[in-house]
C-alpha positions as CSV (number, residue, x, y, z in Angstrom):
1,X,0.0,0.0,0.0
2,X,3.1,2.3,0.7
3,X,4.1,2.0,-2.8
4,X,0.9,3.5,-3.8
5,X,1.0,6.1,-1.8
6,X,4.6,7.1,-3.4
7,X,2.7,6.8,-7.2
8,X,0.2,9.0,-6.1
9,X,2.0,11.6,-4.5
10,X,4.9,11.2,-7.2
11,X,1.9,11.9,-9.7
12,X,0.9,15.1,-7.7
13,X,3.9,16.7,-7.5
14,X,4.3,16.2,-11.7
15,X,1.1,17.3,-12.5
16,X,2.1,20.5,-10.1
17,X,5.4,20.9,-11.6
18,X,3.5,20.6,-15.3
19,X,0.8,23.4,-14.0
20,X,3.4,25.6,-12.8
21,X,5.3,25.6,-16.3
22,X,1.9,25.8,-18.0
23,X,1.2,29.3,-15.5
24,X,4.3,31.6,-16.3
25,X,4.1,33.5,-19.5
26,X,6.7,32.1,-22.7
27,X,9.2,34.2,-22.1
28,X,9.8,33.6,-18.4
29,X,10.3,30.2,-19.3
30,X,13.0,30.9,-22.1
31,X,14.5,32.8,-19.6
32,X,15.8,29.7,-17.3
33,X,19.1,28.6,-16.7
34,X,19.3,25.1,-18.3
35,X,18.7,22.3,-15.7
36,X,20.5,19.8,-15.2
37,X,19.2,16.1,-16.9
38,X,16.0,14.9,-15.8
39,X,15.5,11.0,-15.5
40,X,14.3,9.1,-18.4
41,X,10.6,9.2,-19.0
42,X,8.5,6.4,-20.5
43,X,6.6,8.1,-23.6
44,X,2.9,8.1,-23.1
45,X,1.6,5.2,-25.0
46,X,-1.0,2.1,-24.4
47,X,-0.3,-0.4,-21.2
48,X,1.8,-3.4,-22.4
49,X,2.6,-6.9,-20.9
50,X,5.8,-6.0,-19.6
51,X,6.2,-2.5,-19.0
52,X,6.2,0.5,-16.1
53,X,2.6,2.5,-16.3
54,X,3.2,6.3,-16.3
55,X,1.6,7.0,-12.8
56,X,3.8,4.9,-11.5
57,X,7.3,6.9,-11.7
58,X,10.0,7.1,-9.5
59,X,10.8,9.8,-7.3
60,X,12.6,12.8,-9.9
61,X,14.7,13.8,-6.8
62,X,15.6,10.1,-5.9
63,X,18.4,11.0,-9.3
64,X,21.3,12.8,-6.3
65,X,24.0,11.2,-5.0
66,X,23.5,8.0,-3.2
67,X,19.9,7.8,-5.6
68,X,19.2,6.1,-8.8
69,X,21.7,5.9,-12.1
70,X,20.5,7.8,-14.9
71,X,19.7,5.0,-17.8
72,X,18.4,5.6,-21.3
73,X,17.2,3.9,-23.8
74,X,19.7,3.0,-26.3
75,X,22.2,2.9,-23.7
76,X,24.8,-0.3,-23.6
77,X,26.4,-2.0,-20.3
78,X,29.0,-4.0,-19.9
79,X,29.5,-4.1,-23.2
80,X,26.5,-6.1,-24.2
81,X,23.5,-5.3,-22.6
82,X,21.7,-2.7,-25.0
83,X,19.1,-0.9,-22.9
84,X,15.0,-1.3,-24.8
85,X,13.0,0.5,-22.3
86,X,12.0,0.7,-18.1
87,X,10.4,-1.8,-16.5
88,X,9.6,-0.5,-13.5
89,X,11.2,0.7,-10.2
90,X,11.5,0.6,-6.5
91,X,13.1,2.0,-3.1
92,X,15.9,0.0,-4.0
93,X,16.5,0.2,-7.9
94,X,15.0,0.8,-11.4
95,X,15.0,-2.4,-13.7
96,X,15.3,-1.9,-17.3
97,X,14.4,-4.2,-20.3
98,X,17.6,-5.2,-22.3
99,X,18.6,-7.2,-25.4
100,X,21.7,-9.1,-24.7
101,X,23.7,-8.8,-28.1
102,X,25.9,-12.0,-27.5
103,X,23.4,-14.4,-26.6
104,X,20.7,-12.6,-28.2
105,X,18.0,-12.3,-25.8
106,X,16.3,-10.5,-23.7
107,X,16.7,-10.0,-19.9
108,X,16.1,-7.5,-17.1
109,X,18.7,-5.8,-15.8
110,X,18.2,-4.2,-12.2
111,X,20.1,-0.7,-11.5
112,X,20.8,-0.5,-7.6
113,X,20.7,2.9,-6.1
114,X,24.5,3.9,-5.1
115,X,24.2,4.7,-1.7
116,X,26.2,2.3,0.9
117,X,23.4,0.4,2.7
118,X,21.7,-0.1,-0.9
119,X,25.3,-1.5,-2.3
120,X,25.6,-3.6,0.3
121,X,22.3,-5.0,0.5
122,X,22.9,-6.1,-3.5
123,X,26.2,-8.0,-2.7
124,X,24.2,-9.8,-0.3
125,X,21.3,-10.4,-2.7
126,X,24.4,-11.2,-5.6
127,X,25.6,-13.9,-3.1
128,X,22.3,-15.2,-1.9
129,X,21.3,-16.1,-6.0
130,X,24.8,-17.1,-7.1
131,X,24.4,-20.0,-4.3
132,X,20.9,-20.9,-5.7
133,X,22.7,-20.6,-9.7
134,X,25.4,-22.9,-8.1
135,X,23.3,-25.4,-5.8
136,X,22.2,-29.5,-7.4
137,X,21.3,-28.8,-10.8
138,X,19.1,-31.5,-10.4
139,X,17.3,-30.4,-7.7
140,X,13.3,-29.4,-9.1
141,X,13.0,-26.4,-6.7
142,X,15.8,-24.7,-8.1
143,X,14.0,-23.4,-11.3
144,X,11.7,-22.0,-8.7
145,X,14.2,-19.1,-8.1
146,X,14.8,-16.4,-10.3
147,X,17.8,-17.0,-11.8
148,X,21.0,-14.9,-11.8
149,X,22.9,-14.4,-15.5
150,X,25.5,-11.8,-14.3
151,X,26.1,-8.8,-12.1
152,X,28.8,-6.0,-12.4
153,X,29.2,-2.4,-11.6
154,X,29.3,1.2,-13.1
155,X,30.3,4.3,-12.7
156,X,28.1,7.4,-12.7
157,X,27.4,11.2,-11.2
158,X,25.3,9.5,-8.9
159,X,28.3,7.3,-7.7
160,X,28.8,3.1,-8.3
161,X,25.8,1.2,-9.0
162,X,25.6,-2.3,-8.5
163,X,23.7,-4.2,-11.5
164,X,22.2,-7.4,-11.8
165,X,20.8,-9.6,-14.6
166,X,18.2,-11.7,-15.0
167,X,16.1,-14.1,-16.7
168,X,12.9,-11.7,-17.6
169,X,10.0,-12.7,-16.1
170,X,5.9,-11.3,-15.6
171,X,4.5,-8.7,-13.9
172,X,5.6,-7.7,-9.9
173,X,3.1,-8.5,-7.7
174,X,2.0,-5.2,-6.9
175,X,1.1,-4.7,-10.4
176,X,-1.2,-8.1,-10.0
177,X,-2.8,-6.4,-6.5
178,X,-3.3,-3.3,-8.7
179,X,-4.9,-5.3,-11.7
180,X,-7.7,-7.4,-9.5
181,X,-8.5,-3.2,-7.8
182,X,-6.9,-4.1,-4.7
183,X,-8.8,-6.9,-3.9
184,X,-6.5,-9.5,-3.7
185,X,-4.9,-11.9,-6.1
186,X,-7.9,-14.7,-6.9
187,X,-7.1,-17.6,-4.6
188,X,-6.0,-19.5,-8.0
189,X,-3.2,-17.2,-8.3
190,X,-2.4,-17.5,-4.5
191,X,-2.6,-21.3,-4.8
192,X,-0.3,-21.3,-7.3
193,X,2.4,-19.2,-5.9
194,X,2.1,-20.9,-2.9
195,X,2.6,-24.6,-4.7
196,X,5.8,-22.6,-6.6
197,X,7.6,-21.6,-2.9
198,X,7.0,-24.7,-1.0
């Protein structure tokens, strides 16, 4: 319910910030200083499958030092991953949608804020999966994990970012919550997921 809360009032404060650009006159507004980069912004188009809805936008002031790594589309990591467009976000990270040009397809590739206590919570997270990625192959609740295909770091004005990569996979669950209007998921969903983590 928190996160929400944090769409809504992320939503307010854009459609202030658009209504106070909207109120001064044309050449007040040619008048400002050039700011400084804003974070990406998912162009207003139809809901997909797999994709972050417009209310639903992280926190512009969240791009400072310590915050989120400015990501665009178009943009390439570690050399292969070629960035397609935002998935969605959190406290924690934004996670992007990216065609892997050497194996040629697509994963999701999770942008941890830079700040310490968010670096170090990523290492643990990095260490957690890699034992899953390494445990019995043969072992049937292993696919039940989502599955680590590489992690590395970068460099930006916001400081180092630790990134992960994954296998792509559906909607987050709050999306689902969203979806059935807050509800609750339809006890075939939660029977499901509960089969999948037992």
């Amino acid at each position: 319910m928190e996160r929400k809360v944090l769409a809504l009032q992320a939503r307010k404060k854009r459609a202030k910030a658009k209504k106070t650009i909207k109120k001064q006159p044309p050449n007040v507004r040619a008048r400002q200083p050039p700011q400084q980069e804003s974070p990406p912004q998912e162009p207003e188009e139809p809901e997909e499958i797999l994709g972050s809805d417009d209310e639903e936008q992280e926190d512009p002031n969240d791009y400072c030092k310590g915050g989120y790594h400015h990501v665009k589309v178009g943009d390439l990591y570690n050399g292969k991953y070629h960035v397609i467009r935002k998935l969605g976000w959190g406290h924690f990270s934004t996670v992007w949608l990216a065609w892997d040009i050497q194996v040629k397809r697509f994963v999701a590739m999770k942008v941890v804020k830079s700040a310490e206590h968010y670096t170090e919570t990523a290492v643990d997270e990095i260490k957690l999966l890699k034992s899953v990625r390494n445990s019995d192959p043969d072992d049937p609740k292993r696919e039940m994990v989502v599955q680590l295909l590489d992690d590395f770091k970068i460099s930006g004005v916001n400081g180092t970012h630790v990134c992960m990569v994954f296998e792509v996979l559906g909607h987050h669950l709050l999306k689902w919550i969203i979806k059935s209007n807050y509800q609750g998921l339809p006890l075939s969903c939660v029977k499901s997921i509960i089969r999948q983590v037992t």
